[in-house]
C-alpha positions in Angstrom: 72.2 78.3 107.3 74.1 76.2 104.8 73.6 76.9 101.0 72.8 74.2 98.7 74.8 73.2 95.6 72.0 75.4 93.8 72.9 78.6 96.1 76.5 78.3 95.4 75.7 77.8 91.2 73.8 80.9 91.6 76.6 82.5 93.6 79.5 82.0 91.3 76.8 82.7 88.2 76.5 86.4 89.5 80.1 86.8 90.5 81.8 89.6 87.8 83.5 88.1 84.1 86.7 88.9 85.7 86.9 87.3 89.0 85.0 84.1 87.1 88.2 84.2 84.9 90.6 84.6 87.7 89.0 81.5 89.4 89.3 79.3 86.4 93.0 81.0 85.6 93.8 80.4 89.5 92.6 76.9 89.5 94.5 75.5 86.1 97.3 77.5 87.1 97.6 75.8 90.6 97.3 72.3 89.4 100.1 73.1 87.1 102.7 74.6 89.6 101.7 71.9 91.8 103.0 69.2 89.6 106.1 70.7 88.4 107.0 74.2 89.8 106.9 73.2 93.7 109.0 69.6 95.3 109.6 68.7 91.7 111.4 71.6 90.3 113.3 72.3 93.2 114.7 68.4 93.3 115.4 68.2 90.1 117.3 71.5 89.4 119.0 70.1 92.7 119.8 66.5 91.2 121.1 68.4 87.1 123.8 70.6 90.0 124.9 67.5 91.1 123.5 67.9 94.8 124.2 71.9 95.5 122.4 73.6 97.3 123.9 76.8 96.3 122.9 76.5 92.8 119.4 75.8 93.6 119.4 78.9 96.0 120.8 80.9 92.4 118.6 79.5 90.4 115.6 81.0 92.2 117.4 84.6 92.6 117.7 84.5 89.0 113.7 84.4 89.3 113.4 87.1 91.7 116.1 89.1 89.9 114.5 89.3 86.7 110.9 89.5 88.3 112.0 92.5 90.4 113.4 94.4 87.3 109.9 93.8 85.6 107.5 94.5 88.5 107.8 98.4 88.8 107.5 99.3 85.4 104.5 96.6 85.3 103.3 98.5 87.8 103.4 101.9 86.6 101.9 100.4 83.3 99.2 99.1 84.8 98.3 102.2 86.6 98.1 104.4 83.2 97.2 101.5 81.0 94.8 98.7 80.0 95.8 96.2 82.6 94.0 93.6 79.9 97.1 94.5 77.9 99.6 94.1 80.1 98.2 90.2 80.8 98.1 89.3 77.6 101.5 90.8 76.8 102.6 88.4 80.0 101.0 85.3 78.6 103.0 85.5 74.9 106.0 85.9 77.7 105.2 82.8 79.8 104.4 80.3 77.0 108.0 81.1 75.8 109.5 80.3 79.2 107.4 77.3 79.4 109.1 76.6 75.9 112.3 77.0 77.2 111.5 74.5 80.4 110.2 72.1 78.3 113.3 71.2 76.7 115.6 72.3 79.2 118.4 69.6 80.0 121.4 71.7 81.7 121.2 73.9 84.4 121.8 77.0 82.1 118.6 76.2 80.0 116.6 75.8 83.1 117.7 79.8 84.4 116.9 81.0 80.9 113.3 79.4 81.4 113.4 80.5 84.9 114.0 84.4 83.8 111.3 84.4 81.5 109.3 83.0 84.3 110.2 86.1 86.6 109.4 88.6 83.8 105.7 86.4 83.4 105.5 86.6 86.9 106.6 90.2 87.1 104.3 91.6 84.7 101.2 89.7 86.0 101.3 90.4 89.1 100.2 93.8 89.3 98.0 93.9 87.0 96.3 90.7 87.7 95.5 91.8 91.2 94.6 95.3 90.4 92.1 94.1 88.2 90.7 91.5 90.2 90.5 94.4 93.1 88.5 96.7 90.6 86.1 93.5 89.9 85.2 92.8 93.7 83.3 95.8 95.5 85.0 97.2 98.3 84.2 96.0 101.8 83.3 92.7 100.5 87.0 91.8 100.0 87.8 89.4 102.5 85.6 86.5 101.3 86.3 86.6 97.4 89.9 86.6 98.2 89.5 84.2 101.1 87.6 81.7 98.0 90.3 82.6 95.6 92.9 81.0 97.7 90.9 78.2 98.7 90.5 77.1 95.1 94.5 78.0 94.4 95.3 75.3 97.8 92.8 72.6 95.8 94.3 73.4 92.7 98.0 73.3 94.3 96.8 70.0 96.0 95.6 68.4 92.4 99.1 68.6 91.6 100.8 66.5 94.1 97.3 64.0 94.1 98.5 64.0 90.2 102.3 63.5 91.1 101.1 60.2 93.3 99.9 58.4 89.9 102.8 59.5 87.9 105.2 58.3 90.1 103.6 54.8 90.9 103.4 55.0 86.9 107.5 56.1 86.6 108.6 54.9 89.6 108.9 56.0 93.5 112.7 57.3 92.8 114.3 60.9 92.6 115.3 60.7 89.3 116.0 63.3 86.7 114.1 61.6 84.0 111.5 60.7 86.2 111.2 64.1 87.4 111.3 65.5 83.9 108.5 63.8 82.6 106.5 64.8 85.5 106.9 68.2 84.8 106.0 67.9 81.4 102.4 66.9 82.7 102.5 70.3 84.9 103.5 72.5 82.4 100.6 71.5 80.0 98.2 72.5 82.9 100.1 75.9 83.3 99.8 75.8 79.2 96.0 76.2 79.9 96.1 78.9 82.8 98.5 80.9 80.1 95.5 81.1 77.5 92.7 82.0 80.2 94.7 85.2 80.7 93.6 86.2 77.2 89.7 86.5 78.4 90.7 89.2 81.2 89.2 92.5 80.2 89.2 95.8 81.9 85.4 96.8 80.3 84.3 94.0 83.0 85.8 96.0 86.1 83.7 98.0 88.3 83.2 101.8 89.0 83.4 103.3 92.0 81.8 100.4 94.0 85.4 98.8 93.6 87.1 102.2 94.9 89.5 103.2 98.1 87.3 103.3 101.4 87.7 106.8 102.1 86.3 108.5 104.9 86.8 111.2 107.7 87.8 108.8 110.5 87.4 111.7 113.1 83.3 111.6 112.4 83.0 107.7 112.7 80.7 108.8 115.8 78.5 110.9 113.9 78.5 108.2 111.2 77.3 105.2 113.7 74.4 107.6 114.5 73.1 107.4 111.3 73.6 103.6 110.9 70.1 102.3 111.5 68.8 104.2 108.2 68.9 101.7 105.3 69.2 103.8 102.2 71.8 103.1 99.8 74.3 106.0 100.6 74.3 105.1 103.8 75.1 101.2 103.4 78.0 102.1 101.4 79.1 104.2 104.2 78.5 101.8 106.9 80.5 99.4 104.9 83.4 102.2 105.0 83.4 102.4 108.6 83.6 99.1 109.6 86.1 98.2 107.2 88.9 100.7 109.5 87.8 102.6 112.5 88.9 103.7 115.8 92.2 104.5 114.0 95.2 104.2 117.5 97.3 105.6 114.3 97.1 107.8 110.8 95.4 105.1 108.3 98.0 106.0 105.9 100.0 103.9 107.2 98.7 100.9 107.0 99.5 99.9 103.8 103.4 100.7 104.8 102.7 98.6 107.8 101.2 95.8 106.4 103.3 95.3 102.8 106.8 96.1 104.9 105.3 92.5 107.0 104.8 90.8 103.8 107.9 91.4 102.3 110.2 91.0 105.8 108.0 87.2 105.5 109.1 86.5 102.0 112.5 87.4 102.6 112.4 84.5 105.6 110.4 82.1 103.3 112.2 82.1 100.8 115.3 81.0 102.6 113.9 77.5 103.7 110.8 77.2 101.4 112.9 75.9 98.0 114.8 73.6 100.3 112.2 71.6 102.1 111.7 68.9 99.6 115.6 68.2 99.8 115.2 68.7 103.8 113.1 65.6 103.4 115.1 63.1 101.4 118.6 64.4 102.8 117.4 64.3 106.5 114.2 61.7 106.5 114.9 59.6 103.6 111.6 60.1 102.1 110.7 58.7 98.4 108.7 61.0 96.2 105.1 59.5 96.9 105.3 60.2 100.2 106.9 64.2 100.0 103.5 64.7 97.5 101.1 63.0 99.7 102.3 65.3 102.5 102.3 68.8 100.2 98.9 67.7 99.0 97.7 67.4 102.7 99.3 70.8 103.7 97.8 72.8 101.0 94.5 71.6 100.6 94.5 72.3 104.8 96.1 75.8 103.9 92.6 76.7 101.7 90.6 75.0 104.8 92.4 77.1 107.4 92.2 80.5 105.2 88.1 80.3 104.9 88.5 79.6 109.3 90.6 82.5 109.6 88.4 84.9 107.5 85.6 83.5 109.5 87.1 84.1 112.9 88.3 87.4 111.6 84.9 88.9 111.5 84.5 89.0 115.5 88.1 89.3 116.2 89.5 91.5 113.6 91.4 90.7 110.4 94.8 92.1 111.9 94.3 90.1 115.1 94.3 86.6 113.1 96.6 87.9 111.1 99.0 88.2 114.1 97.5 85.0 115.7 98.3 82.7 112.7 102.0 83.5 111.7 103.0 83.7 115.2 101.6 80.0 115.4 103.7 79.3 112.3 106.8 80.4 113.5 106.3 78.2 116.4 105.9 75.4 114.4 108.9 76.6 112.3 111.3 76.9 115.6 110.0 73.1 116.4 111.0 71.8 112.9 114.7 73.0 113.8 115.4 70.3 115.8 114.9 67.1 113.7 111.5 65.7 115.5 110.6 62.4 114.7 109.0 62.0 111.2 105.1 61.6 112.3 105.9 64.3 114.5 107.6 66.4 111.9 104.6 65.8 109.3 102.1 67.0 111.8 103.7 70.6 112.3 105.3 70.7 108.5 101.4 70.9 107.3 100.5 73.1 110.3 103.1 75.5 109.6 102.2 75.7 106.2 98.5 76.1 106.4 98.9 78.7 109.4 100.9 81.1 107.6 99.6 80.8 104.5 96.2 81.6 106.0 96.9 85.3 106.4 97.6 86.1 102.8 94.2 87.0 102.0 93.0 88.4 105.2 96.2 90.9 104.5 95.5 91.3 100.5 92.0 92.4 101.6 92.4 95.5 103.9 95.1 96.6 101.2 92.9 96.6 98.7 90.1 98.3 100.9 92.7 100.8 101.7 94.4 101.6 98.4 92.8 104.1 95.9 92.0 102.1 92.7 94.4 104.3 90.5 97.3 103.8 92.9 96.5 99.5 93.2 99.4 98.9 90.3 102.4 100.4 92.6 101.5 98.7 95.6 100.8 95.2 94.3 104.4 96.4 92.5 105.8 97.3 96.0 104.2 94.3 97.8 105.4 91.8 94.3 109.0 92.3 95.7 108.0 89.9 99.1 107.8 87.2 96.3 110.2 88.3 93.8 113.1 89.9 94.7 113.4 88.8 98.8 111.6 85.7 98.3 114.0 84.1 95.4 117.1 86.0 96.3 117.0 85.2 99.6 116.5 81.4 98.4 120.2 82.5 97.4 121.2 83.1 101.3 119.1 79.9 102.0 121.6 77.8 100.0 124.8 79.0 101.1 123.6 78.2 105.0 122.5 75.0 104.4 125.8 74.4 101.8 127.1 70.4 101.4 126.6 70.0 104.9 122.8 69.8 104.9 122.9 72.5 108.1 118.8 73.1 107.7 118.8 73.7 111.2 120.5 77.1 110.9 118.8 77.3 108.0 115.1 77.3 109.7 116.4 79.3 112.8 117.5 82.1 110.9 114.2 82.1 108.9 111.8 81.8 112.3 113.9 84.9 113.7 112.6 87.1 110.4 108.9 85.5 110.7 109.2 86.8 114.5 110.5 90.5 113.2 107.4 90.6 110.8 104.9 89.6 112.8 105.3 92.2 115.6 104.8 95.3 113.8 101.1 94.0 113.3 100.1 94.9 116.9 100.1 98.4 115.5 97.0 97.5 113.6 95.1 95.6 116.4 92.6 99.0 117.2 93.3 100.4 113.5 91.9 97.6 111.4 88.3 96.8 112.4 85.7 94.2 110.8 84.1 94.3 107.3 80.5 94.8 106.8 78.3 92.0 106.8 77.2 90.8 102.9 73.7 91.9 102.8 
């Protein structure tokens, strides 16, 4: 039955203080990168080098260098500390980087913005998503976090909707100033996000309703004997059981399984990601309306296609999707590497996207169903380097084989080849991960 604009008020009225924030901080923060930290950025920093992609490759590993340094110790603080602290100790950080951006007219500007963006990014991280985890019960994961991304891809496509009017208002040309003022319209957005972080606060987090799933996996028959009686104790139990049963291996190591996928992915990402807005005017010729009509397409389809894949996911299994969806990406990635005509090429861009993407929070929630609450800040530390350190340096390896000669062929081989070496270590999950519970 579908809810009513009523039943979804009432929904989002009884969600916890702290995922409300996150929403709000999710949905300001998107629009913002969306205008100026995505196509824009990346062309831009290109255009100031005077067409290298090398220096745009560096630019980002200065990013994942400095984010990577942070991210541990963020970590560790945010497993012994007020993770409230830690956020709003990130948000002083990121308005100064944001400083720094804002009047940044030479490349060596933009990295010093750029490293205070990896520390922001480093210290939010883990505690941002620990905290959000103690907020949403456990066994109930997979929707809050499939919702959460939805509202970052409409955010994310705001941006480029918002990049459409500035550049019929500036003019359809990749132009430094152009670009410049456009960003100055994103970072006001990400302005906004910056001073949400300050209503985070750890007395809003749950108990233990937001804890580890922890059960003797060896009695899961005894336990589905008992599933018809309707007490409490033993709906939080059912919820346990469904969430990983008929374990084919030790449920320990799923979380090395599943974050050593993530980070082999943003180590392949990273090395064609940055570079596909210069793939696009280099190779197709495209003006700037068009490159932010098609990222506004791709990632409003990306939220669309993560709410079907946590819906699927229910009768097939989260790890099964999982597996389904980035092996489709790649596909689409391998196709790109050979130049198809530009309709053609459009078509599988935004399916590529909006495939892979899909299994982020499918992924993010058996991790956080799996991980004991005081042990969250390490792994989202360990899992932070997929998108710090392997994602931006690799961006590093990205440039150099693309270098003056444009070769993004090689480029988005070499990056298909590590989607495929990520992806198959997920068939060790297919009988460990089962479904979640059903929201009563």
């Amino acid at each position: 039955m579908k809810k009513s604009s009523k039943d979804w008020r009432r929904e989002f009225k009884s969600l916890n203080h702290n995922v409300k924030a996150l929403l709000y901080f999710t949905l300001t923060q998107s629009i913002g990168r969306g205008i100026w930290a995505g196509n824009v950025l990346s062309t831009f920093i290109y255009l100031l080098a005077d067409n290298s992609n090398e220096i745009l490759g560096w630019t980002s590993g200065a990013t994942g260098i400095m984010m990577t340094l942070v991210v541990f110790p963020a970590g560790a603080l945010a497993d012994r500390f007020r993770r409230d602290w830690i956020l709003y100790s990130a948000a002083i950080i990121g308005i100064i980087g944001m400083f720094f951006l804002i009047f940044a007219n030479t490349i060596y500007f933009v990295v010093i913005a750029l490293l205070f963006w990896g520390f922001y990014q480093g210290l939010t991280r883990p505690a941002l998503e620990s905290l959000f985890a103690d907020s949403v019960p456990s066994g109930n994961r997979s929707r809050i976090y499939s919702i959460r991304q939805f509202i970052q891809q409409v955010g994310m496509t705001v941006g480029p909707l918002v990049n459409i009017i500035l550049f019929s208002i500036f003019g359809d040309n990749w132009h430094i100033s152009i670009l410049k003022n456009i960003m100055l319209v994103g970072i006001a957005f990400s302005f906004i996000s910056l001073i949400l972080m300050f209503f985070f606060s750890d007395n809003h987090s749950l108990g233990v309703k937001s804890d580890a799933i922890n059960i003797n996996f060896q009695k899961a028959e005894d336990i589905s004997i008992q599933k018809n009686k309707k007490n409490n104790l033993q709906e939080e139990i059912t919820g346990k059981r469904h969430t990983a049963k008929h374990f084919s291996l030790n449920p320990k190591i799923i979380p090395y399984v599943l974050v050593s996928s993530n980070i082999i992915i943003g180590l392949g990402a990273g090395m064609s990601i940055k570079f596909f807005p210069i793939f696009f005017m280099e190779i197709y010729g495209m003006r700037p309306i068009l490159v932010q009509i098609i990222m506004g397409i791709t990632f409003l389809t990306t939220g669309i296609m993560g709410l079907i894949a946590q819906h699927f996911s229910k009768a097939k299994g989260r790890a099964q999707i999982i597996f389904s969806v980035q092996g489709l990406a790649t596909l689409c990635l391998f196709l790109i590497a050979f130049y198809p005509p530009e309709i053609i090429l459009i078509i599988i861009f935004i399916l590529r996207g909006s495939l892979m993407n899909a299994a982020q929070p499918l992924s993010r929630s058996i991790l956080m169903d799996i991980i004991p609450k005081k042990k969250r800040g390490k792994w989202n530390s360990i899992e932070s380097l997929a998108w710090g350190l392997f994602w931006n340096a690799s961006a590093v390896v990205g440039g150099y084989l693309i270098g003056s000669g444009n070769n993004f062929r090689l480029n988005f081989l070499v990056t298909g080849g590590i989607y495929l070496i990520s992806t198959l270590p997920l068939l060790l999950l297919f009988k460990t991960v089962d479904e979640e519970k059903e929201k009563k």
